[in-house]
C-alpha positions as CSV (number, residue, x, y, z in Angstrom):
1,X,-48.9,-108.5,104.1
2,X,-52.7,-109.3,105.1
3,X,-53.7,-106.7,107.8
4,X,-56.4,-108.8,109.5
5,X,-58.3,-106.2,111.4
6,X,-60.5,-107.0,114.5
7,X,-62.0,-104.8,117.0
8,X,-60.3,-104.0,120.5
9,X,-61.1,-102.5,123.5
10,X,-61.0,-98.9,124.2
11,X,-58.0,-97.5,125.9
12,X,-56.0,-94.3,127.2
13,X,-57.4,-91.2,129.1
14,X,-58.3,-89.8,125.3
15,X,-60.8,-92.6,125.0
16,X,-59.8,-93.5,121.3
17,X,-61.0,-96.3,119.8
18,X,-58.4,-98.7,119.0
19,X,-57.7,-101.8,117.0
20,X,-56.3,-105.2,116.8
21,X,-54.1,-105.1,113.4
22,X,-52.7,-109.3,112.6
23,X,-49.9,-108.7,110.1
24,X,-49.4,-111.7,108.6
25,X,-47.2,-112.3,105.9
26,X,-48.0,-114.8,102.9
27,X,-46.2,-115.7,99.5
28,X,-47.7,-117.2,97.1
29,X,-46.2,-119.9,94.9
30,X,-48.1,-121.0,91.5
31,X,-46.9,-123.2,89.0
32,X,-48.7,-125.3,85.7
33,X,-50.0,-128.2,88.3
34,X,-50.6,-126.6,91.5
35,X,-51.2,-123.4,93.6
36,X,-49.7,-123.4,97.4
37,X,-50.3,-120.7,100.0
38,X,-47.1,-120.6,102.8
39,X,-47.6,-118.5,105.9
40,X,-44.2,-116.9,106.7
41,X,-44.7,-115.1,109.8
42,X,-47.3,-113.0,111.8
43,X,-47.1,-110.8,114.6
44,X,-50.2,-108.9,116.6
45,X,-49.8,-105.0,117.3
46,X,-52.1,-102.1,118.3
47,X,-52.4,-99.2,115.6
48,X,-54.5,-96.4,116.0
49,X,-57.2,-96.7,113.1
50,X,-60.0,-95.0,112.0
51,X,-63.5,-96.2,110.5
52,X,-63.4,-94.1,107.3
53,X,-59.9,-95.7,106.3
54,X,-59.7,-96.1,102.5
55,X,-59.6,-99.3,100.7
56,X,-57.1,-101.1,98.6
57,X,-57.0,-101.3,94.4
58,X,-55.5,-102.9,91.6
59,X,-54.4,-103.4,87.9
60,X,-52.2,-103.8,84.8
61,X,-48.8,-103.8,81.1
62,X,-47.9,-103.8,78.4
63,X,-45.4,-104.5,74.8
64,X,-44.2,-104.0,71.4
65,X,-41.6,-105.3,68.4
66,X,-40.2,-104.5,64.9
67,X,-39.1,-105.7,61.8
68,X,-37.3,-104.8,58.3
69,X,-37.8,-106.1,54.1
70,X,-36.4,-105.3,51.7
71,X,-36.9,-105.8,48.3
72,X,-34.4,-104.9,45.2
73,X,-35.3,-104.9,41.5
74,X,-32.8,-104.4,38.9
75,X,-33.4,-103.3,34.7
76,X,-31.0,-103.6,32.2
77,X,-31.2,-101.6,28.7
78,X,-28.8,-102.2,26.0
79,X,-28.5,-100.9,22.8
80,X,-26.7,-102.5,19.6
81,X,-23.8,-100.8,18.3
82,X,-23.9,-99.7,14.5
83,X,-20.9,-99.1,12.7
84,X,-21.6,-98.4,8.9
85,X,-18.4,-97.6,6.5
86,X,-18.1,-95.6,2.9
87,X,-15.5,-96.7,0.7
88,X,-14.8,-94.2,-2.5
89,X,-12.8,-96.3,-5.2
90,X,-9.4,-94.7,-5.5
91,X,-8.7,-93.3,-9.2
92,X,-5.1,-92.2,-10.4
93,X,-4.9,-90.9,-14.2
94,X,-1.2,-89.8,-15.4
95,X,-0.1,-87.2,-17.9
96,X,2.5,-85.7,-18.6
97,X,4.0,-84.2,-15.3
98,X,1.0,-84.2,-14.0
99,X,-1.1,-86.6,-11.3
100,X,-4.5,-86.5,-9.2
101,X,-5.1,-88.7,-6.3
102,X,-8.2,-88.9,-5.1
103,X,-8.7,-90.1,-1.0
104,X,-11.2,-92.7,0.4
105,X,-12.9,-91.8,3.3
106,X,-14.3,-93.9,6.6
107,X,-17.3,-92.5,8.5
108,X,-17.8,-94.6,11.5
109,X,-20.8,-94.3,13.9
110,X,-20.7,-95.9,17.2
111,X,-23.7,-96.1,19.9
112,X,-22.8,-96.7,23.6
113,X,-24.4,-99.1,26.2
114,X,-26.1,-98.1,29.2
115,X,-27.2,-100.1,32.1
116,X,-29.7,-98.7,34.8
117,X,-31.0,-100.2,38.2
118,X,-33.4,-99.2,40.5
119,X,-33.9,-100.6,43.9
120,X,-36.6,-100.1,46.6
121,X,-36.6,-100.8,50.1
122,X,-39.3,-100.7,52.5
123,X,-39.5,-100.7,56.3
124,X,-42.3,-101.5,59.0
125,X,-42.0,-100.3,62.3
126,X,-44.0,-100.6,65.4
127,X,-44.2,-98.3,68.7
128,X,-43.6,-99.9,72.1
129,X,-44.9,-98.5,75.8
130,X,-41.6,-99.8,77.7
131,X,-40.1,-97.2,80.0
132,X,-37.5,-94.9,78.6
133,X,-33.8,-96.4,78.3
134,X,-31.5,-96.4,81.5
135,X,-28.8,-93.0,80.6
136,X,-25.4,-94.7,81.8
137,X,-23.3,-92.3,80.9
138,X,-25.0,-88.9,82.3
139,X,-24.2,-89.0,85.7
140,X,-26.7,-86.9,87.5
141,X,-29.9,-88.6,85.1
142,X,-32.8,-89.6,87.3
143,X,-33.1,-92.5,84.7
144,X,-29.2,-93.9,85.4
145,X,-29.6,-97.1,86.6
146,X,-27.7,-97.1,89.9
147,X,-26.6,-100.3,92.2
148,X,-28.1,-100.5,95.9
149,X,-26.3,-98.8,98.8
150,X,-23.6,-101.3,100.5
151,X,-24.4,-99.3,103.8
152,X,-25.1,-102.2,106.4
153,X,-28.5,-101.8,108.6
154,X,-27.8,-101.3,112.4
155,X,-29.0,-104.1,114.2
156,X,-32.8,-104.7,115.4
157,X,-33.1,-103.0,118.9
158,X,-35.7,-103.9,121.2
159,X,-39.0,-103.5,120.0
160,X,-38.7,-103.4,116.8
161,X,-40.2,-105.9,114.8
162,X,-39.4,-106.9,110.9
163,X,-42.9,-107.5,108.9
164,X,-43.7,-107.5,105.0
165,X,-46.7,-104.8,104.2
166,X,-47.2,-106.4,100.6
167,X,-45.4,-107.9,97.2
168,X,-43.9,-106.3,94.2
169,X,-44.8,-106.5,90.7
170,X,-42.4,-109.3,90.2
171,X,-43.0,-111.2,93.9
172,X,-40.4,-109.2,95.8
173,X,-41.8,-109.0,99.8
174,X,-42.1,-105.0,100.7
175,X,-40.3,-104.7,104.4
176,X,-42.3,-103.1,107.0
177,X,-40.3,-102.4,110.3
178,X,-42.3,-101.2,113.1
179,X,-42.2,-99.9,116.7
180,X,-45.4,-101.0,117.9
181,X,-46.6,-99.5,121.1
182,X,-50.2,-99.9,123.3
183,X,-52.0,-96.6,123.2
184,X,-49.3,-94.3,121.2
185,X,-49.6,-90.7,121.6
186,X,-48.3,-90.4,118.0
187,X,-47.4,-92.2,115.6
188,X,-44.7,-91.7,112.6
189,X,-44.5,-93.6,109.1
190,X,-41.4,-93.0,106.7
191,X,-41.3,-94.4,103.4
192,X,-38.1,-94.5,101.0
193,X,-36.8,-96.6,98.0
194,X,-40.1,-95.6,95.7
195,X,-37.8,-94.5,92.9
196,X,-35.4,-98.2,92.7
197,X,-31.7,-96.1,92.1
198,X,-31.7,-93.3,94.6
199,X,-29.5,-95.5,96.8
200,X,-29.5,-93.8,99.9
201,X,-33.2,-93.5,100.6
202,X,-33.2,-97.2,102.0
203,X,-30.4,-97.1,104.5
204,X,-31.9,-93.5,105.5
205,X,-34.9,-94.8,106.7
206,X,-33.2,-98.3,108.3
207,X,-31.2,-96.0,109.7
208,X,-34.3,-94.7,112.0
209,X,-34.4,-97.7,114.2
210,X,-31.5,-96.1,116.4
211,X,-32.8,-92.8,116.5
212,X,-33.9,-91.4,120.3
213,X,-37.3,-91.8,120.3
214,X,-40.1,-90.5,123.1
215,X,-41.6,-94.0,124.4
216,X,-45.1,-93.9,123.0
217,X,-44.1,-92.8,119.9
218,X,-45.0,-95.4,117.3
219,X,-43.0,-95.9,114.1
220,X,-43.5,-97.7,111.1
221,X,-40.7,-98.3,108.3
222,X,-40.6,-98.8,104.7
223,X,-37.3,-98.8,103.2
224,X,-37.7,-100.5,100.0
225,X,-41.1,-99.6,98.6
226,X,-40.6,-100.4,95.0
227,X,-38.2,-103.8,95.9
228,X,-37.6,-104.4,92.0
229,X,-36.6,-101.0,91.3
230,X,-33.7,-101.4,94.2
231,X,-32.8,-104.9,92.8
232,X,-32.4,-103.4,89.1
233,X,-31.1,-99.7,90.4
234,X,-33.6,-98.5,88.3
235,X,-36.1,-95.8,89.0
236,X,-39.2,-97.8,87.3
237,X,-40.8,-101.2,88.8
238,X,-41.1,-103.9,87.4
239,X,-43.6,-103.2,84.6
240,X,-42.0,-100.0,83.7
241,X,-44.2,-97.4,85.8
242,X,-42.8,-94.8,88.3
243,X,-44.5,-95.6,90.8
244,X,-44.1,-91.7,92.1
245,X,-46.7,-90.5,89.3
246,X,-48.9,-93.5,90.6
247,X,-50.7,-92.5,92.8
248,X,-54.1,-91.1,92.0
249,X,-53.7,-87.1,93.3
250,X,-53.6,-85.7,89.4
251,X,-52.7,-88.9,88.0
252,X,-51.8,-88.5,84.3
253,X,-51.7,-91.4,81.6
254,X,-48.5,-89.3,80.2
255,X,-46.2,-90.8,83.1
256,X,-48.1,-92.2,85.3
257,X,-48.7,-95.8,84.3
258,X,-51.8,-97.6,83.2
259,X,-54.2,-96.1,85.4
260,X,-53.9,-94.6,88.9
261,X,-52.7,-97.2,91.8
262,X,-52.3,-99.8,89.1
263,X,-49.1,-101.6,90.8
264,X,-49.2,-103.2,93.6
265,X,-46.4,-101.7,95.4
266,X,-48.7,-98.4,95.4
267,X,-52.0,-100.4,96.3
268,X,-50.0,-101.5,99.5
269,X,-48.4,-98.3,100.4
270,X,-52.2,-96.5,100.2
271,X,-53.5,-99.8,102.0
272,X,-50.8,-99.6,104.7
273,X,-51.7,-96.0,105.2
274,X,-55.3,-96.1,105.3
275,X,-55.0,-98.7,108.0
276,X,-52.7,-96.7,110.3
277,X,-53.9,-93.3,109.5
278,X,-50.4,-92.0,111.1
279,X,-49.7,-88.1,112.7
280,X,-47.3,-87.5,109.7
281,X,-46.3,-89.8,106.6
282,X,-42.5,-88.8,105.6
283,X,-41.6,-89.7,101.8
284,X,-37.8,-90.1,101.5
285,X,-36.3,-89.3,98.2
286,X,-32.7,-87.8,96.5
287,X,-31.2,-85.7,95.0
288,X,-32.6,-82.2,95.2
289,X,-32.1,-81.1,98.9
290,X,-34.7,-79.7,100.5
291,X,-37.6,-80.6,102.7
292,X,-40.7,-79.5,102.6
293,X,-44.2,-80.1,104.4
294,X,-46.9,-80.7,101.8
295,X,-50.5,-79.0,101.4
296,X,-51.8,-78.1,104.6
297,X,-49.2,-79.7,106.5
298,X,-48.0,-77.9,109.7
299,X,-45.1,-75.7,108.5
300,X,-43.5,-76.8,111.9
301,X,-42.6,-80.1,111.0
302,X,-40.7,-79.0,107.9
303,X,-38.4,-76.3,110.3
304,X,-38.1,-79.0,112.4
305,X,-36.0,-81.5,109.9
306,X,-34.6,-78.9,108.3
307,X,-33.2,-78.1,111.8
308,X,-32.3,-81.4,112.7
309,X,-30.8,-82.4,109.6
310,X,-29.0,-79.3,107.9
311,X,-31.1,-79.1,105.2
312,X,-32.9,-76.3,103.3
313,X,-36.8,-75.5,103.4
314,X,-38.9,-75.7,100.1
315,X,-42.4,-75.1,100.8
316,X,-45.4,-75.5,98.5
317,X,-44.0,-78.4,96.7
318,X,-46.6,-81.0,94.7
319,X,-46.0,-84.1,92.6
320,X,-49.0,-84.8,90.2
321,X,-49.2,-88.9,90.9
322,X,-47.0,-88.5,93.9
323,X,-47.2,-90.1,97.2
324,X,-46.5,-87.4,99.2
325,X,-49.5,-85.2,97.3
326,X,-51.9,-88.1,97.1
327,X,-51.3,-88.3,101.3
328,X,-51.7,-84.8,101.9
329,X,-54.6,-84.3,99.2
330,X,-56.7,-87.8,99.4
331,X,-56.0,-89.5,102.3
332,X,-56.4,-86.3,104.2
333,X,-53.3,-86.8,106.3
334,X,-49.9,-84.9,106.8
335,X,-47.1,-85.3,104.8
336,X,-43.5,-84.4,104.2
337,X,-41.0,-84.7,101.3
338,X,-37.3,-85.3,102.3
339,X,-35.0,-84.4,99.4
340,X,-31.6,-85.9,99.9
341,X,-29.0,-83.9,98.4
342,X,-27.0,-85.3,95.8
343,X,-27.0,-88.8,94.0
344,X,-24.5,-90.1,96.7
345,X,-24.8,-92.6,99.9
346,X,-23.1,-92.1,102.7
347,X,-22.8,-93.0,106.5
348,X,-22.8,-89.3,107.6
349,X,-26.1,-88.5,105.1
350,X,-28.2,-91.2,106.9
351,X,-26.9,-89.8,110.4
352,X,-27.9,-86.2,109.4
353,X,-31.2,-87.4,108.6
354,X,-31.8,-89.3,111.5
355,X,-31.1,-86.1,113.5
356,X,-34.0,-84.5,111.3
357,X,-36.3,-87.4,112.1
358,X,-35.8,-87.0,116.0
359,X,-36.7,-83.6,115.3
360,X,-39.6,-83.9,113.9
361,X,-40.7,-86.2,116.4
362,X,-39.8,-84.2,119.3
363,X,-42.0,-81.0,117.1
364,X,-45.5,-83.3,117.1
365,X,-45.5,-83.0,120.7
């Protein structure tokens, strides 16, 4: 998504300064011979912005391979056999009633052969940066690769309106929905799907287009931030990176990627919210379950889901690299982190957390 940004008029009693946001989406197609640029769609909406809104980045990968030789060298010693023999003439001499025999005797030597081989093998081996292996067999492994919910989005309601806010690592569009409205009292952004296999965190937050909403509250959408991760079920992106140890709060090069806000899905997401600078950002994961409000985020809003949804409190939570932090700590903005409970997805978990979201709403006042 471009967010073409334009000024606007003033408006409300609160005399906020307001502006024109153009969303318009674009995918670009490159091949050998020629480049093309397609406009998809656009749509014009009012978002409450401010002037010190921070900018987007950008980066980076990576690889690796092996191989094996071996070499064998055999040596072969024998040694001749000797076998010398001592004969001693036989003499027989005869008198009367009396005779001497005298025996021959046969020394024999013999030396035995002996055969020895020595082989020697050498290997080369080289380290690679790729993201740990997928654990298939371990069910509750935050690196099981996982298949996408076949929960089935409600349908658009009024004035709601589908958008892309940017493109994954491997071209995948990044779905924005939003309830745009003139001269919002608050507005609300939920994001889910950062980690690819935690399956329920997309139809969670597609499930918030039905929930009972206050008429100038605006709401924005995310359900599928890391697209690529939810097409492979895994937790990575495309270029191996968790994009939840991203961000650049106490980024570390340990897990965190090539360098903070390296992947594009995270350059959007910081983009998206710099632009709207929203009353609360709500980062939906699974499968601790808890919620918590991050930093110095009003404890309020933390009862409040928990209320709503059934779920226990956790407070003081931080994720070095996290989105949730990074909001809280950087951009300077209130945050929340939803813990689903439980790798499954289900109708009535989506429902409960709906109930939490319409909480929280009603709690901003």
């Amino acid at each position: 998504m471009r967010l073409d940004v334009t000024a606007g008029e003033s408006a409300g009693d609160r005399g906020d300064r307001r502006r024109a946001v153009r969303l318009t989406n674009v995918r670009t197609a490159s091949s050998s011979s020629r480049s093309a640029v397609v406009a998809v769609a656009a749509m014009t909406v009012l978002v409450g912005c401010r002037s010190d809104a921070p900018a987007l980045g950008a980066d980076v990968t990576v690889v690796g391979a092996a191989g094996t030789t071996t070499t064998t060298t055999a040596l072969s010693t024998t040694t001749a056999t000797t076998t010398p023999t001592t004969t001693t003439a036989t003499t027989t001499t005869t008198t009367t009633a009396t005779t001497t025999t005298t025996s021959t005797t046969t020394p024999t030597t013999t030396s035995t052969t002996t055969t020895s081989s020595t082989t020697t093998t050498s290997t080369t081996s080289t380290t690679t940066t790729s993201p740990p292996p997928a654990i298939r067999g371990r069910s509750g492994s935050i690196q099981e690769i996982r298949p996408p919910s076949d929960i089935a989005p409600p349908l658009l309601p009024a004035g709601w309106t589908n958008g892309v806010v940017g493109f994954s690592a491997q071209g995948r569009e990044m779905p924005v929905i939003a309830r745009t409205v003139v001269d919002a009292r608050r507005t609300v952004l939920v994001i889910g799907g950062l980690h690819g296999n935690e399956p329920v965190t997309p139809p969670t937050v597609r499930g918030l287009v039905i929930a009972e909403l206050p008429d100038d509250v605006e709401v924005w959408l995310v359900p599928e931030a890391n697209p690529d991760g939810v097409a492979a079920g895994t937790r990575w992106n495309a270029n191996g990176v968790d994009l939840n140890r991203n961000f650049s709060w106490d980024w570390r090069p340990s897990d965190g990627g090539p360098g903070p806000l390296s992947e594009p899905e995270t350059q959007a997401l910081t983009g998206l919210i710099g632009q709207l600078r929203p009353d609360v950002v709500v980062w939906v994961h699974q499968p601790l379950g808890y919620v918590g409000s991050i930093g110095p985020t009003d404890r309020a809003f933390e009862q409040a889901w928990a209320a709503g949804s059934g779920t226990p409190v956790r407070s003081g939570v931080t994720q070095h690299g996290g989105g949730e932090s990074w909001t809280a700590f950087v951009a300077g903005l209130p945050s929340m982190l939803v813990e689903i409970d439980s790798w499954a997805a289900t109708p009535e978990k989506v429902a409960a957390h709906r109930g939490g979201f319409e909480t929280l709403v009603a709690a901003l006042g």
